[in-house]
C-alpha positions as CSV (number, residue, x, y, z in Angstrom):
1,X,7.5,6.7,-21.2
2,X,10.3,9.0,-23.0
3,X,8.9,12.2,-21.2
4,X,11.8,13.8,-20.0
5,X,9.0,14.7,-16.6
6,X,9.4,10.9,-16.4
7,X,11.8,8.9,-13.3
8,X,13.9,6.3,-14.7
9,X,12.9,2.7,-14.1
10,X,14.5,2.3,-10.3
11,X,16.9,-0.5,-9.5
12,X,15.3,-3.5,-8.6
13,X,17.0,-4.2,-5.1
14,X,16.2,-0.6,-4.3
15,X,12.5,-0.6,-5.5
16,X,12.0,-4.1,-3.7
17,X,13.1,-2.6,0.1
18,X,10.6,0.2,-0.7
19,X,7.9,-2.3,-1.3
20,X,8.7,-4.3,1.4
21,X,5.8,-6.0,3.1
22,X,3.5,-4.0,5.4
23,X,2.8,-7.2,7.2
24,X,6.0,-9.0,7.9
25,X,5.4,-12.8,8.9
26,X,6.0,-13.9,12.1
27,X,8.3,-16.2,13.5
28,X,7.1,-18.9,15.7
29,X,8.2,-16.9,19.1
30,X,6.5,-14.2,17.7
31,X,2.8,-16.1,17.3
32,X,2.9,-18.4,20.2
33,X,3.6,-15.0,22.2
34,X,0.4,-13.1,20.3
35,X,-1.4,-16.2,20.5
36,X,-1.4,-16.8,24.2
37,X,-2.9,-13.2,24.7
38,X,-6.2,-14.3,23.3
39,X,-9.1,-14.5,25.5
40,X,-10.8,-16.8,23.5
41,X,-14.5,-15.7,23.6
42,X,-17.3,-17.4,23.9
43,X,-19.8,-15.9,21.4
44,X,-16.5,-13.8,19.8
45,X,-17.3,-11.4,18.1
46,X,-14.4,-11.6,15.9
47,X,-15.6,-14.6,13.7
48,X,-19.1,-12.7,13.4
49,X,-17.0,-10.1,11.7
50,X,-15.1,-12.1,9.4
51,X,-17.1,-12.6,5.9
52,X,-15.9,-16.2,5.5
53,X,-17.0,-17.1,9.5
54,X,-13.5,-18.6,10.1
55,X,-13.1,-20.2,14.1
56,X,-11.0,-17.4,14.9
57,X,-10.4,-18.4,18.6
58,X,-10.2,-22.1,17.4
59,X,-7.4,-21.4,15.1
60,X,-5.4,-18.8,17.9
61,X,-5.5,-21.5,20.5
62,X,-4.4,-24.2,18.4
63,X,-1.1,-22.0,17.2
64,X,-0.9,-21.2,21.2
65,X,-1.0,-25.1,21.8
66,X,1.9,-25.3,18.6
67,X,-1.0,-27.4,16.5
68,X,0.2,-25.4,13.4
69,X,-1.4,-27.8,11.3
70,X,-4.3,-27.5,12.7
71,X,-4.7,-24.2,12.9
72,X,-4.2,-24.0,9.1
73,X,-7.2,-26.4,8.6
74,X,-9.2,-24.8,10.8
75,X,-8.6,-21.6,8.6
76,X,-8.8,-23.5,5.2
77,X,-11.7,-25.0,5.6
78,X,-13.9,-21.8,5.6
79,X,-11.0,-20.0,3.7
80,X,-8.9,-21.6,1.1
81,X,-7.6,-18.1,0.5
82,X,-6.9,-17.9,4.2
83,X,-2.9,-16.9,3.6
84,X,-3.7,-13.7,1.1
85,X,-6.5,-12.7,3.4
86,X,-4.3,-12.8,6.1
87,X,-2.2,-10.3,4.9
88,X,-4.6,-8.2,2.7
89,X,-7.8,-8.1,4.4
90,X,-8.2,-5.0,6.1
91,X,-8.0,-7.2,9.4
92,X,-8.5,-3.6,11.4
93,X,-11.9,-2.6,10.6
94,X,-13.2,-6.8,10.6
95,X,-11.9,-9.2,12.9
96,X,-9.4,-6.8,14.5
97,X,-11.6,-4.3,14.7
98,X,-14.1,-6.2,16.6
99,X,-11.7,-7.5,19.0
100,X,-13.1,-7.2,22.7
101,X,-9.8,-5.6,23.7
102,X,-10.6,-2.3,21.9
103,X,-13.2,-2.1,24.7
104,X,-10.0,-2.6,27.5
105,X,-8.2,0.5,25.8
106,X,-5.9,-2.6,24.4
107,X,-4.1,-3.6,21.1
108,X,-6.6,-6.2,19.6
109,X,-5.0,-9.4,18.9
110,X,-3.2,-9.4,15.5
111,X,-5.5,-12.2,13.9
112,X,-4.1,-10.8,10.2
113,X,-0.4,-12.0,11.1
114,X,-1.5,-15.1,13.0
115,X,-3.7,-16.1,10.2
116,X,-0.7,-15.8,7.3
117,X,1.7,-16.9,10.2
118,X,-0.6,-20.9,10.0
119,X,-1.7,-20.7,6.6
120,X,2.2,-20.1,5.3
121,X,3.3,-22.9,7.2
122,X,0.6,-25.5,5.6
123,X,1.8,-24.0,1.9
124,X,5.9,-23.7,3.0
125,X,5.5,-27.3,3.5
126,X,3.3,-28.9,1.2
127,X,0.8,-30.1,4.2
128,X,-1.7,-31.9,2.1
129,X,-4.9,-30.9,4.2
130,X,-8.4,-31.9,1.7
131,X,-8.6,-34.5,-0.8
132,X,-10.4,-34.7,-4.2
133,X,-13.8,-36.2,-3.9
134,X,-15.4,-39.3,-5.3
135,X,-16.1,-38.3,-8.8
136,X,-19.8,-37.3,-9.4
137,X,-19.6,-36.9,-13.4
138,X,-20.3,-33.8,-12.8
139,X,-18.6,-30.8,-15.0
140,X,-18.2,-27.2,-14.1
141,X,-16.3,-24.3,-15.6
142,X,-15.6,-21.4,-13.8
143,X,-14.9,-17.9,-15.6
144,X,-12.3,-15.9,-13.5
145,X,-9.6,-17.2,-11.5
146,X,-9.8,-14.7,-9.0
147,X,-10.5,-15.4,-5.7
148,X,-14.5,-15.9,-6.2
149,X,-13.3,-18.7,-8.5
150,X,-10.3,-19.9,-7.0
151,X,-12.3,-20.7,-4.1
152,X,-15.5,-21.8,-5.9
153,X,-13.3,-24.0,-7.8
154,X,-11.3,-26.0,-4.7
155,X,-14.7,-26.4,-2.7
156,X,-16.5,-28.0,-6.2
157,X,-12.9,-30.2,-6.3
158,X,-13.3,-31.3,-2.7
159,X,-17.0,-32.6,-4.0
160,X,-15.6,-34.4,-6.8
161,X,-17.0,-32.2,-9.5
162,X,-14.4,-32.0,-12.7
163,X,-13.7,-28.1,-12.9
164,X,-12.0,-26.2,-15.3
165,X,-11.2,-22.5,-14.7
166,X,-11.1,-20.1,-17.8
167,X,-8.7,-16.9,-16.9
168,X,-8.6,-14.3,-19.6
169,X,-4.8,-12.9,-18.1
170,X,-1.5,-14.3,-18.7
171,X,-1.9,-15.3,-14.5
172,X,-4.1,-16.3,-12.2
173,X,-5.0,-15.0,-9.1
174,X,-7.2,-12.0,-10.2
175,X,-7.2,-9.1,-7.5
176,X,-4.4,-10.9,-5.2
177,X,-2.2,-11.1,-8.8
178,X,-3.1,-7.7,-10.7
179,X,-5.1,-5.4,-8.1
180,X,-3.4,-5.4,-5.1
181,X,-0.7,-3.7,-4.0
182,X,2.3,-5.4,-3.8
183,X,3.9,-4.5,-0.3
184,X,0.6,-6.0,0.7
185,X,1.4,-9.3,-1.2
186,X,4.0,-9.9,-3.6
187,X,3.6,-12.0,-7.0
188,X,5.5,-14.3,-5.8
189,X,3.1,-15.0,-2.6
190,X,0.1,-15.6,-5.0
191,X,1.9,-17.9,-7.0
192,X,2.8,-19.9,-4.4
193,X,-0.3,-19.9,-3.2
194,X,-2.3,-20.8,-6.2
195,X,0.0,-23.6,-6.9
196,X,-1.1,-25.3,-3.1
197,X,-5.1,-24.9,-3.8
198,X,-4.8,-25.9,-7.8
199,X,-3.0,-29.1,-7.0
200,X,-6.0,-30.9,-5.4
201,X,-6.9,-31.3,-9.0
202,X,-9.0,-28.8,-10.7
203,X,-7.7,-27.0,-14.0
204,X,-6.7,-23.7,-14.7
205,X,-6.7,-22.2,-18.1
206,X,-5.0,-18.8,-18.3
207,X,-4.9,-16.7,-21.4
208,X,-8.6,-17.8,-22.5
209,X,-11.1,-15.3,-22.6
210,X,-14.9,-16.7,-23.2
211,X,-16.1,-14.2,-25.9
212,X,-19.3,-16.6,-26.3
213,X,-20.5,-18.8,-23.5
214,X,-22.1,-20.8,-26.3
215,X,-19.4,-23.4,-26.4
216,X,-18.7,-23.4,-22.5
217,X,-22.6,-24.9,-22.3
218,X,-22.4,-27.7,-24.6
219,X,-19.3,-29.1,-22.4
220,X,-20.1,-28.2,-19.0
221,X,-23.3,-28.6,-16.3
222,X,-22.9,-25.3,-14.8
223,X,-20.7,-22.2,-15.6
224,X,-19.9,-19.8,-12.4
225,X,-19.3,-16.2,-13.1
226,X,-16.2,-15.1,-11.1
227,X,-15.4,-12.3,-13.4
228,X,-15.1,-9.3,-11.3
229,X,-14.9,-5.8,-12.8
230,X,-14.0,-4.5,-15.2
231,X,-11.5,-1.2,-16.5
232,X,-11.4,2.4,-14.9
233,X,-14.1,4.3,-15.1
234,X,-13.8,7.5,-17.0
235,X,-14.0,10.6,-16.0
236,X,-15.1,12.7,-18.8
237,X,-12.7,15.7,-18.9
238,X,-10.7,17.5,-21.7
239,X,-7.3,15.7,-22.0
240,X,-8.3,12.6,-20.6
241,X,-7.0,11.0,-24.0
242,X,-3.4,12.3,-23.3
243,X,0.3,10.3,-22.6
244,X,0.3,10.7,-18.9
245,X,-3.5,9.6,-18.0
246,X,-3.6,6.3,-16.6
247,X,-6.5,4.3,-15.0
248,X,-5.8,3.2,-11.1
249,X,-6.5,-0.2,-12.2
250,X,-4.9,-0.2,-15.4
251,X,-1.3,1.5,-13.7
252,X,-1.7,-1.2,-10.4
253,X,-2.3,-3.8,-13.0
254,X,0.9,-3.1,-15.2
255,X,2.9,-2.3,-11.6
256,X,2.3,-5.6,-10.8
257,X,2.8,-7.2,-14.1
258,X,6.1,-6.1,-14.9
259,X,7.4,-6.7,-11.0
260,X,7.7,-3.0,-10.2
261,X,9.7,-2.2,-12.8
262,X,8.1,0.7,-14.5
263,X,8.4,4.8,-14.7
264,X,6.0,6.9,-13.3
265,X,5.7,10.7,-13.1
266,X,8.0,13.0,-11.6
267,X,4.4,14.8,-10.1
268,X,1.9,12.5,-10.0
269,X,-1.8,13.7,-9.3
270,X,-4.4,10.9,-8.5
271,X,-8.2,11.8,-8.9
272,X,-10.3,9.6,-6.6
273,X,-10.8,9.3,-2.2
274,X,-11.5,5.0,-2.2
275,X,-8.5,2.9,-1.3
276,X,-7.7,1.8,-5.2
277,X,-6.4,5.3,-5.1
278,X,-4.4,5.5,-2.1
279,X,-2.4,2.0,-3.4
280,X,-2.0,3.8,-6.5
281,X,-0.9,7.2,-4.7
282,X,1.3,5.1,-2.3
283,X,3.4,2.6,-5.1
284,X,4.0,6.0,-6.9
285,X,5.2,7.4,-4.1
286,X,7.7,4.4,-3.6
287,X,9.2,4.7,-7.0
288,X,9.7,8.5,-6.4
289,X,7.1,10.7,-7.6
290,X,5.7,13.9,-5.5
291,X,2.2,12.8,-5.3
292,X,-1.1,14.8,-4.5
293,X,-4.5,13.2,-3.9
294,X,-7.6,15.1,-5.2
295,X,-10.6,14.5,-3.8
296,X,-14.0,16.0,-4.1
297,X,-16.0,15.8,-0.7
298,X,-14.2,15.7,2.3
299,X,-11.6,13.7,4.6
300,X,-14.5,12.8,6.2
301,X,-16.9,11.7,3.4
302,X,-14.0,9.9,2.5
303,X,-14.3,6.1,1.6
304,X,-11.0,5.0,2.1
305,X,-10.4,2.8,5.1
306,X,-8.7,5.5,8.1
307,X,-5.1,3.3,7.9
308,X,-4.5,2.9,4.6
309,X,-4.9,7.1,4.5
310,X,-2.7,7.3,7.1
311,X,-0.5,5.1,5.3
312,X,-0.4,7.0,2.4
313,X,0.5,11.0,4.6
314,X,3.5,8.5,6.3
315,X,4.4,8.2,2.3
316,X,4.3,11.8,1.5
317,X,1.1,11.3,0.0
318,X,-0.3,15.4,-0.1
319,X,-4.3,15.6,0.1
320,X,-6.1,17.8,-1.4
321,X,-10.1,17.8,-0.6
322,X,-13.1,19.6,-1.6
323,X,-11.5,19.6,-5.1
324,X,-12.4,18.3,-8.7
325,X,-11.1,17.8,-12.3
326,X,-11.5,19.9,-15.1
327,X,-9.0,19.9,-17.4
328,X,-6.1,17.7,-18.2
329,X,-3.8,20.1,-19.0
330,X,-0.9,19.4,-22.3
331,X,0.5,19.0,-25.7
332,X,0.8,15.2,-26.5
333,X,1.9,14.8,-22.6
334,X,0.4,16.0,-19.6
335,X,1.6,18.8,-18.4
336,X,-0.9,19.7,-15.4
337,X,-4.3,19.1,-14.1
338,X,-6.6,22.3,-13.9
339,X,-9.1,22.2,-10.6
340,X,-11.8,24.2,-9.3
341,X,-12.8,23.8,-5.2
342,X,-16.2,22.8,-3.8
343,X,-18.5,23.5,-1.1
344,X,-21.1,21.0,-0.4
345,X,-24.2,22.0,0.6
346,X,-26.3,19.3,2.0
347,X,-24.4,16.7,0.7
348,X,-24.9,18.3,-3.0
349,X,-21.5,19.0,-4.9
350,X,-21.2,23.1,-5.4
351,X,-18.6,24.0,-7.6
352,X,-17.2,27.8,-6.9
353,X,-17.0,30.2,-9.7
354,X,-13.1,31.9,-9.9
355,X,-11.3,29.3,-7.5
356,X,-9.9,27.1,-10.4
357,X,-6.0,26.7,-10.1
358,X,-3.9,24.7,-12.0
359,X,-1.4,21.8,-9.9
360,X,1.5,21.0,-12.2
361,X,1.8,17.5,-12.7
362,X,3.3,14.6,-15.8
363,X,1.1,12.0,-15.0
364,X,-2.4,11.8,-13.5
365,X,-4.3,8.2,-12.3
366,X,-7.8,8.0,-12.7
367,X,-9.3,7.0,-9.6
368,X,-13.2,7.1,-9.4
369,X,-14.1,2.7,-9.6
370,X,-14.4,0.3,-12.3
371,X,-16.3,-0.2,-15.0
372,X,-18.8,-3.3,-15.1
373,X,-18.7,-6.3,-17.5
374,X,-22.4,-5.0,-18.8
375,X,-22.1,-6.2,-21.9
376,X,-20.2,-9.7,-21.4
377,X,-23.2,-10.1,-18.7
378,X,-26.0,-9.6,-21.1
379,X,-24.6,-12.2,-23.8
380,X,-25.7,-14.6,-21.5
381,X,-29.1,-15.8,-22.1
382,X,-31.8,-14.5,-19.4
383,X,-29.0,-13.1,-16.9
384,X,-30.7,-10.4,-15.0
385,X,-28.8,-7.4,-14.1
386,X,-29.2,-4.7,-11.3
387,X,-26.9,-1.1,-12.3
388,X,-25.0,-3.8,-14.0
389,X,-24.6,-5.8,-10.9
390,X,-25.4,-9.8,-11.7
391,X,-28.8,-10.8,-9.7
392,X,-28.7,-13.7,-7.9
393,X,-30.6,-16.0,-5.3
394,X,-29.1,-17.1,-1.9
395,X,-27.5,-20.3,-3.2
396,X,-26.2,-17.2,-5.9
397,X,-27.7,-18.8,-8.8
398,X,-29.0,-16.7,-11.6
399,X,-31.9,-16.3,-13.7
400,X,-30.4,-18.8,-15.7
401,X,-30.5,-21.7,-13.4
402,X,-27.0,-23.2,-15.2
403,X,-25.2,-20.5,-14.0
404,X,-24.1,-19.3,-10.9
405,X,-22.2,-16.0,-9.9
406,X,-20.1,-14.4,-6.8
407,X,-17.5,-11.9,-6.0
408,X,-17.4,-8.4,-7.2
409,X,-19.5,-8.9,-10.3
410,X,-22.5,-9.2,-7.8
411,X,-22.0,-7.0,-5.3
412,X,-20.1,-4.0,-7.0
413,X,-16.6,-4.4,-5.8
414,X,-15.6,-5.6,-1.9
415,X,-12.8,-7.1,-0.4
416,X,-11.3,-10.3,-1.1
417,X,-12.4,-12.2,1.5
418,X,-16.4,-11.4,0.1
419,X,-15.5,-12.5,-2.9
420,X,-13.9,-15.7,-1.4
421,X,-17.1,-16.6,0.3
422,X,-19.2,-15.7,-2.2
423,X,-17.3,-18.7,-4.2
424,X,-17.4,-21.2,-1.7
425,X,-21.0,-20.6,-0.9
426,X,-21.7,-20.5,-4.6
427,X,-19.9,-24.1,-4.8
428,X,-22.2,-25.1,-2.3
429,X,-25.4,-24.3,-3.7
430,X,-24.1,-25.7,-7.4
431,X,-23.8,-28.9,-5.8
432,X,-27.1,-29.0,-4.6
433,X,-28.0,-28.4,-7.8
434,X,-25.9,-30.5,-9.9
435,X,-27.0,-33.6,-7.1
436,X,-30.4,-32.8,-7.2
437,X,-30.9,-33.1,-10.6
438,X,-29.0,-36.1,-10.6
439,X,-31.0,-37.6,-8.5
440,X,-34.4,-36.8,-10.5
């Protein structure tokens, strides 16, 4: 941007300390000490509140007992993703948060940090921990490499299925690589990380969209869906069109594209109370913008998790609730963003007549979710669709019994440890499929 109400690209060694990881690693001290205050449940509830059912005592105790190794397997094997969950799973309202010590008045153990702590040892060095199965003659193609298809794609490998992934980015990775934030893990964290899981053998293809899924069935036995969402929504306000406006998912996308080097506002306003918006409100905070948070219900209503919004006031993040857009404000650039207050009234939005006021801004990020891949969905021959969610079965197959689906193109957009057991469970019930037929 050559607005003059724009910060100059920072230094990188300056922007990279701001961004420094949330979750530093631990050192082997460090884990054996956390480790050894686990009481290791019977029954925990800790692995009831993990999506991917990981042996969460299993894998403490064997880090307590220095089985590194093993306590990476024991992760891996229900998540292949285990090292990015690790640090970007929001460990304090799953596992953590269902820690029995939260009922002693304690810290819960920090199952996050021990996680990434095994897992980054298994990847650091190259501990080859599943093999490619016996080949079936059996071809799959998976659309996405995101985390749904990363893993969908690993557990198919381990079954000896041929599989082929189809990314329409420049990377892969998919949320972990383009969606989140990056002091929560860096690019250079999902690369490595990709690079452990794709060398049991499956193939990655990355600047390939599928415009017609036409030519994917004549080659392949069953295509998984792994697509995820799709751009910002809009918001349907004068100005929205102006150089300033950016999508939440469009500006963390390019953030992490370019490695932090981009401009951003001096005053930054971000429309929007989920936690896409804090990460957007927080990396502009870190690369010096004054940045305000609109919000139209209240703190309370809101759905950001509690931390990351604490997070975001320890940034100098100002909130501003009860509040909504309606007018992007500017010549060519944006020069502020015109609001009006709200009461609510049973839950029902009520603007107020006479309490707009304008807040002064040169760039504003649109906030309010992600548009689904509708149309992409309905090119596919008898896919059904629910508010443009993908239908499927418990073994997540579709209407279309060659194709399968899982991750946020079924369920809206969760975290990305749903979305990596949506994929392995989705692998699962493709080989049931794919051997069943083989056998008739």
């Amino acid at each position: 941007m050559s607005d003059i109400n724009f910060l100059p690209v920072p230094e990188q060694s300056s922007v990279e300390k701001k961004f420094a990881k949330t979750k530093p690693m631990m050192t082997a001290s460090e884990a054996i000490l956390e480790s050894s205050r686990c009481l290791f449940c019977y029954d925990a509830p800790c692995i009831n509140a993990c999506p991917t059912s990981i042996d969460i005592p299993m894998f403490i105790r064997q880090i307590m007992t220095k089985n590194t190794t093993g306590a990476a397997k024991t992760i891996f094997t229900q998540n292949i993703l285990g090292k990015s969950c690790g640090q970007v799973c929001p460990t304090s309202v799953l596992c953590e948060g269902a820690c029995v010590y939260h009922d002693l008045n304690e810290k819960p153990i920090d199952i996050g940090r021990l996680q990434a702590y095994a897992t980054e040892h298994a990847i650091d060095n190259n501990i080859r921990l599943f093999k490619k199965g016996k080949p079936t003659g059996k071809k799959v193609a998976v659309i996405g490499a995101g985390p749904a298809g990363i893993a969908c794609a690993h557990e198919l490998t381990v079954m000896g299925h041929e599989v082929v992934i189809f990314e329409a980015n420049k990377k892969a990775g998919g949320l972990n690589t383009y969606g989140v934030a990056p002091y929560k893990f860096s690019n250079e964290d999902v690369n490595r990380e990709i690079k452990y899981i794709s060398e049991i053998g499956f193939k990655i293809k990355t600047n390939s969209p599928i415009a017609k899924v036409s030519r994917l069935e004549k080659e392949f036995d069953v295509i998984f869906i792994g697509t995820g969402l799709g751009s910002s929504k809009k918001i349907n306000i004068p100005g929205e069109n102006l150089k300033g406006v950016f999508g939440a998912t469009e500006f963390i996308h390019n953030l992490r594209a370019k490695e932090l080097k981009v401009s951003v506002g001096k005053d930054v306003v971000v429309i929007g109370g989920g936690n896409t918006a804090i990460d957007a409100a927080v990396e502009s905070s870190l690369l010096g913008a004054n940045v305000t948070i609109i919000y139209r219900r209240s703190e309370k209503e809101q759905s950001a998790y509690d931390f990351e919004i604490e997070h975001a006031k320890k940034h100098n993040v100002k909130f501003i609730y009860l509040t909504s857009p309606v007018e992007i404000l500017g010549k060519g650039n944006v020069k502020g963003l015109r609001c009006i207050k709200n009461k609510l009234k049973k839950s029902e939005i009520v603007s107020q007549k006479g309490s707009e006021f304008v807040i002064p801004c040169s760039m504003v990020i649109k906030a309010r979710g992600q548009e689904k891949m509708t149309d992409f969905f309905k090119s596919i021959p008898k896919i059904k669709l629910n508010n443009g969610k993908v239908i499927v079965n418990k073994s997540f197959q579709t209407a279309n019994p060659k194709y399968f689906a899982g991750g946020d193109c079924i369920n809206g957009g969760k975290e990305v440890v749903n979305a990596v057991a949506d994929g392995r469970d989705a692998a699962r019930g493709i080989d049931k499929f794919l051997m069943k037929k083989n056998r008739s």
